[in-house]
C-alpha positions as CSV (number, residue, x, y, z in Angstrom):
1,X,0.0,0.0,0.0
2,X,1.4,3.1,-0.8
3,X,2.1,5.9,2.1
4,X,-0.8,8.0,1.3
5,X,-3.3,5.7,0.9
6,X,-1.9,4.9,4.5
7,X,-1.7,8.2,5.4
8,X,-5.5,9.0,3.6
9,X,-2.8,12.7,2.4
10,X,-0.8,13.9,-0.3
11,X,-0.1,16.6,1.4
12,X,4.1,16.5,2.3
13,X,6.5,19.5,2.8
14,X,9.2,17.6,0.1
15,X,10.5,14.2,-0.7
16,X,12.1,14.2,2.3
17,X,9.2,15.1,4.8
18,X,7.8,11.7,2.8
19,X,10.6,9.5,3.6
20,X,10.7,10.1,6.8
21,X,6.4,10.0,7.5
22,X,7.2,6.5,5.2
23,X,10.1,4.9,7.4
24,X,8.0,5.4,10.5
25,X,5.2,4.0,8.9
26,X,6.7,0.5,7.6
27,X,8.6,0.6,11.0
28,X,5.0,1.1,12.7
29,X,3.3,-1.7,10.1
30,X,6.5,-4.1,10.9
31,X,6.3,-3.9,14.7
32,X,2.6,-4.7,14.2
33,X,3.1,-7.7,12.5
34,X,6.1,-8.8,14.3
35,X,4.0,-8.4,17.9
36,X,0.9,-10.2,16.9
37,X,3.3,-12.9,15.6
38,X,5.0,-12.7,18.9
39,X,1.9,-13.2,20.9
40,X,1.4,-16.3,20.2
41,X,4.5,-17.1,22.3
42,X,3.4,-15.2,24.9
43,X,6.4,-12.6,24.3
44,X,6.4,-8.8,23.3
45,X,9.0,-7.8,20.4
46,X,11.2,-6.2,23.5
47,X,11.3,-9.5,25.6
48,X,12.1,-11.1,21.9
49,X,14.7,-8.4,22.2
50,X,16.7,-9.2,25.2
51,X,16.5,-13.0,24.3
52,X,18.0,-12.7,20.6
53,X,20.7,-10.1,22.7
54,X,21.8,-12.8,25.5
55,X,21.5,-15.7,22.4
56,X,24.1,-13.7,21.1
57,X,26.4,-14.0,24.0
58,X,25.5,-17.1,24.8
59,X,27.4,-18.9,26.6
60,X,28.2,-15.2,28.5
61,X,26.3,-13.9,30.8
62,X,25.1,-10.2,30.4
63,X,24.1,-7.0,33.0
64,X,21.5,-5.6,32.8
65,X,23.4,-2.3,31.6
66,X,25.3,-4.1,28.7
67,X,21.7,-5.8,27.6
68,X,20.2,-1.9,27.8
69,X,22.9,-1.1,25.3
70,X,22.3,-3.5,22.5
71,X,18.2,-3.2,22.9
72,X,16.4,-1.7,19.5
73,X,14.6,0.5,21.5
74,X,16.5,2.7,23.9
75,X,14.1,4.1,26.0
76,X,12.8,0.3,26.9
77,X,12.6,-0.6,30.6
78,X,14.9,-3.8,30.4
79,X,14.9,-4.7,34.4
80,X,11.2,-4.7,34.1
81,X,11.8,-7.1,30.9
82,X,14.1,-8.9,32.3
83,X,11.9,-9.7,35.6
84,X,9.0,-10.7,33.2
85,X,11.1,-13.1,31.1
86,X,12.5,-14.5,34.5
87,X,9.0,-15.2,35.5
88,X,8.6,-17.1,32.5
89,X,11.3,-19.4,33.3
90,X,13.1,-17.9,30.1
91,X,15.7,-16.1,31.6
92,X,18.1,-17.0,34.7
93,X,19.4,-14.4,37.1
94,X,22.2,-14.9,39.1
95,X,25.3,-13.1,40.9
96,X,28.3,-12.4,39.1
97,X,31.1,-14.6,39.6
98,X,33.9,-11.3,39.7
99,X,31.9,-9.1,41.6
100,X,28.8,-10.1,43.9
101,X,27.7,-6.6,44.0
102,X,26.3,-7.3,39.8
103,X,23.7,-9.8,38.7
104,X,24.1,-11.4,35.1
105,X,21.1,-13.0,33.5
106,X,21.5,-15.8,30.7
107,X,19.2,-17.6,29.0
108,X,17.3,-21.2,30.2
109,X,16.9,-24.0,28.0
110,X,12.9,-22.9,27.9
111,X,14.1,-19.5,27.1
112,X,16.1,-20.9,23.8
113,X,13.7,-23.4,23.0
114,X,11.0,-20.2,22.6
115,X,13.6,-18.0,21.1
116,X,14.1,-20.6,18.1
117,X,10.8,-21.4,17.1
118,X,9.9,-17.5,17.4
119,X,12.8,-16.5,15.2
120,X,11.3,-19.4,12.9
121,X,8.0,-18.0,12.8
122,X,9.2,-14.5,12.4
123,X,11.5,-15.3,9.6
124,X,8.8,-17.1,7.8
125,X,6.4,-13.6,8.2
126,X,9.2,-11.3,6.7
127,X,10.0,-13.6,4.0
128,X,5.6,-13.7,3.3
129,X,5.9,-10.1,3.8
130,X,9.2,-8.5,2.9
131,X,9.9,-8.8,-0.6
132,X,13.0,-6.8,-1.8
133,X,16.4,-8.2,-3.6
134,X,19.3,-8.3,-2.1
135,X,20.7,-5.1,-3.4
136,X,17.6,-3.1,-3.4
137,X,17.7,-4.4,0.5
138,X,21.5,-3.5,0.5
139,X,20.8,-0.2,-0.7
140,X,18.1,0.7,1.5
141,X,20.7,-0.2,4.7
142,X,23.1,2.2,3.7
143,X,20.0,4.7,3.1
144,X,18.5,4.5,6.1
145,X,22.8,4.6,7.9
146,X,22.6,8.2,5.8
147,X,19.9,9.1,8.1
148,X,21.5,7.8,10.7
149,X,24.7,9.3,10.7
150,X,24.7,12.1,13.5
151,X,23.2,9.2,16.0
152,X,24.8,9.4,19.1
């Protein structure tokens, strides 16, 4: 669907006024799809987050600080994720090894097992509903890292 039919306007200040309304929309429409998706595992695309973050230092175990760092969203209340996923039996807490002062979380066998056939599911809905070749896709990263390139 194209943005203004979205949108229901035409009306933009100049190509780039569009972009922008248009990344925020297809970010907006993927979240959407990726949380209903999501649901069925009984997960939010933030505790999804964290999981595919300590996956990724698996076998290390992560702070809460470090896991705060790497999440998608910045503004995301990770200890409140983080107690939600431990609650779930997806996510072990325990006391740092070097210093007793910091907890570490890590992820349970339950927590992997969920993370993998997530990812599977998710994967498949992309692939259904993501259709782009791989340099059109190539192109549109180093786009969107134009954008980006005064992030701090």
């Amino acid at each position: 669907m194209k943005l203004e039919q979205a949108i229901q306007s035409t009306n933009f200040k100049n190509e780039n006024h569009k972009a922008v309304l248009n990344v925020l929309y297809t970010a907006w429409w993927l979240k959407t799809i990726m949380s209903r998706e999501l649901k069925q595992f009984g997960l939010t695309h933030e505790q999804y987050n964290v999981l595919r973050i300590l996956k990724g230092k698996s076998p290390e175990e992560m702070c809460v600080k470090d896991i705060a760092g790497r999440m998608i969203e910045k503004s995301s209340n990770v200890p409140r994720i983080i107690d939600r996923l431990v609650l779930k039996k997806l996510v072990k807490r325990t006391t740092d090894a070097n210093d007793k002062r910091h907890t570490v979380m890590s992820l349970t066998a339950a927590g992997l097992n969920i993370l993998e056939l997530s990812t599977q599911r998710i994967n498949a809905v992309f692939e259904q509903n993501v259709h782009l070749a791989e340099t059109d896709a190539a192109r549109l990263n180093e786009l969107l890292e134009i954008i980006r390139q005064k992030e701090s």
